[in-house]
N, C-alpha and C positions, 0 to 999 in steps of 0.2 A: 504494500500500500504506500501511497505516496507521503501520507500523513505519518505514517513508521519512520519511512526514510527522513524526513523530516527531524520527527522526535531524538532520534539516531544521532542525526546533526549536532542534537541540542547536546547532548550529553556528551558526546565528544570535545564541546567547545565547553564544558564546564571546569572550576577550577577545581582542581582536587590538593590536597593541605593535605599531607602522611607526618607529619611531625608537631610539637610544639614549637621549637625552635623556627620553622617553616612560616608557621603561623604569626607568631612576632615579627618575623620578616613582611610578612602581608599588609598586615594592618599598620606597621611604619611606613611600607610604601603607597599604600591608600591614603593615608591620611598628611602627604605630604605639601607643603604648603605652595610647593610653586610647580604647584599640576598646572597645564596646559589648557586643560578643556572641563566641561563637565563630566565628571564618570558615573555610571551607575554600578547599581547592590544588587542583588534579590536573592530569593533561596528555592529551592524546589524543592521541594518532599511529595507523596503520595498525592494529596489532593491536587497541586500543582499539574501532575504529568496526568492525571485524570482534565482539569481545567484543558488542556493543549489539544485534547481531543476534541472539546467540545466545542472548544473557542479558538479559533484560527489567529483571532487578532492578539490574544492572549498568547499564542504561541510562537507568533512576529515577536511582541513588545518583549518577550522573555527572551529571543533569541538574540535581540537588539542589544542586552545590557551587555556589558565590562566584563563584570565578575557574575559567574551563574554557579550558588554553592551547594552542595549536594546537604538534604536536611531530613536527619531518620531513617528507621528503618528499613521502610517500603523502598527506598532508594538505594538504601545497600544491599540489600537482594536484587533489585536490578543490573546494580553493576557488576556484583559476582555472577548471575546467569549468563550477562556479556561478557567475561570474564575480564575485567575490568577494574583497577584497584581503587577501592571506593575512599580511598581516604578518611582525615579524621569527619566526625559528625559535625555540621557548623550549624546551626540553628539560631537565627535572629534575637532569640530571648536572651541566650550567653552571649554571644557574639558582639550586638550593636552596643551594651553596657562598654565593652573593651574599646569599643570604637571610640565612644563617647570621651573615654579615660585620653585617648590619643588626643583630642580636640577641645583641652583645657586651655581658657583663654582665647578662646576663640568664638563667632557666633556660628548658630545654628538654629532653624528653621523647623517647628515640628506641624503635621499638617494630618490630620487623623481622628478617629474614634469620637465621642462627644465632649464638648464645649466643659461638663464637667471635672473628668478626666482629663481631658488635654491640660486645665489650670493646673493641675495636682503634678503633672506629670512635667508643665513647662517651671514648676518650683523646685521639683527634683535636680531637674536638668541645671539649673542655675547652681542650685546647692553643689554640683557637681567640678564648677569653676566653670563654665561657660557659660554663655551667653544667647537668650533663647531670644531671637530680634524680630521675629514675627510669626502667627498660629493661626490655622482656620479650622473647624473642626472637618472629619470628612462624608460630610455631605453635601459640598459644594459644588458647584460646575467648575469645570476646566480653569475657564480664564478668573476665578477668585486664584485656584494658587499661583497662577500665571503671573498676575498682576503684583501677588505677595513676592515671588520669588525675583523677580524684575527690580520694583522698587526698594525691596531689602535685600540688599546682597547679602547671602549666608554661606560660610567654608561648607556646612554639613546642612544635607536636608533630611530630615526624615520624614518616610510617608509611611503613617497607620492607619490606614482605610482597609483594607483588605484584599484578595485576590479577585476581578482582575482590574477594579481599578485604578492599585496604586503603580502595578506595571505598566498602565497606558498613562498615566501621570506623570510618572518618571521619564520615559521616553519623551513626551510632549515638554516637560521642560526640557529637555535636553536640546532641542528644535529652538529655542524661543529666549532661553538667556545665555548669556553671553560669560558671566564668571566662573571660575572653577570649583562647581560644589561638586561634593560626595554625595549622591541622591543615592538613597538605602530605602528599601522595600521593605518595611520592616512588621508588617501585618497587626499583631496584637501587642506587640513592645510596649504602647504609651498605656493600654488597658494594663500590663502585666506592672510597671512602673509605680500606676496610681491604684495599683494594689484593689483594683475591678476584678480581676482572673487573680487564681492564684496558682503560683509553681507549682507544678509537680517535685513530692519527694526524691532527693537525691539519685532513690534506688532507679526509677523510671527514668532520669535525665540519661544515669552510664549508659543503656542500652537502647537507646532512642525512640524508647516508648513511650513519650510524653502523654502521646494521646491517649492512651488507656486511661491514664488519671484525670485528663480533660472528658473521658466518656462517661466517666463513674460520678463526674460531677455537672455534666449536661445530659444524661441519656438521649434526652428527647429532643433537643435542637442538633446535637451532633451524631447520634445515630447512622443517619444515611449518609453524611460525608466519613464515618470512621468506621465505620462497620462494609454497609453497601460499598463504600467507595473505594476501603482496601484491596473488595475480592475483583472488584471492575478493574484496578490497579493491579494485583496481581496476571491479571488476562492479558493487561494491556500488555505487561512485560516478559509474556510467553512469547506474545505477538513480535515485539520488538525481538527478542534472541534469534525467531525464524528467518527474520526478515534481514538481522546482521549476520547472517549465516549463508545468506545465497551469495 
């Protein structure tokens, strides 16, 4: 299928991180001050490479980003069935906190979840040593963050709106200003922040079963994307192995 071959693509151009050390190197070079251009974040886990099936434009705007980091479980069984070294787990929840550490003294932009939360979350971020220079929550059209991200230049943006459109956000800024931000895709981070969702246990973070604990604590909104959505996920990437095989 052409949408396999596709998908195939994706995962090829992902970054894969096998060390710690590796990892510290990443996130100095991401976060360095005299980038050139805008870069984007994102992360793909299970739901994600389910979304790419369903959503074409969704699977452009993800193919478009920088860095595309591999996130759980369901992904690292994909990349061992492509026999493929799936590297460390990077998931946005750990992940954008380190980022954030990188980008002390400096501003940054958060654009996401509700008006709430977003305040709880842009006092954190300040608490943090940076500087949070403008927020919309996300349920905005296009050109609000367009217009935010234009007139308030920011090093670091963050977008918490969720899949897929904080990946057509991100790409769309990248079209439209002109400064070198870090645009990070960063889903539930400012909910997890202002302490709305809460972590999963240690025990579920080692093995990147987050979502088990996110299921025992929504059954009935997250069901069909963690349940239905792994076994459609797991089909998809029977499909992908035949298809990297011809």
């Amino acid at each position: 299928m052409k949408q396999d071959r596709a998908i195939l693509d994706l995962v090829d151009k992902m970054t894969i991180i096998n060390e710690q050390a590796q990892l510290e190197t990443f996130l100095k070079n991401i976060s360095k001050a005299d980038q050139k251009k805008a870069m984007t974040v994102c992360f793909i886990n299970a739901h994600a490479l389910n979304l790419c099936y369903q959503d074409i434009d969704f699977l452009n705007n993800v193919r478009a980003c920088d860095y595309i980091l591999r996130d759980g479980i369901g992904m690292k069984i994909l990349f061992k069935l492509l026999g493929r070294n799936p590297g460390l787990n990077l998931n946005g929840t750990d992940l954008i906190p380190q980022i954030l550490n990188q980008f002390k003294s400096r501003n940054v932009s958060i654009f996401g979840t509700q008006q709430h939360y977003l305040d709880i979350s842009s006092k954190k971020i300040n608490a943090m040593g940076l500087d949070v220079v403008a927020s919309a929550d996300g349920f905005q059209a296009d050109d609000v963050y367009i217009k935010n991200a234009e007139n308030t230049p920011a090093d670091l943006i963050i977008l918490a709106m969720g899949m897929p459109k904080q990946e057509h956000i991100a790409n769309t800024l990248v079209q439209h200003i002109s400064q070198p931000s870090l645009i990070i895709c960063g889903g539930a981070i400012l909910d997890f922040m202002a302490d709305k969702v809460k972590r999963a246990p240690q025990f579920f973070r080692q093995y990147g079963i987050e979502w088990v604990y996110r299921l025992i604590q929504e059954p009935r909104r997250l069901f069909k994307r963690y349940v239905i959505g792994n076994f459609i996920m797991l089909f998809h990437a029977m499909c992908l192995t035949i298809e990297d095989r011809k």
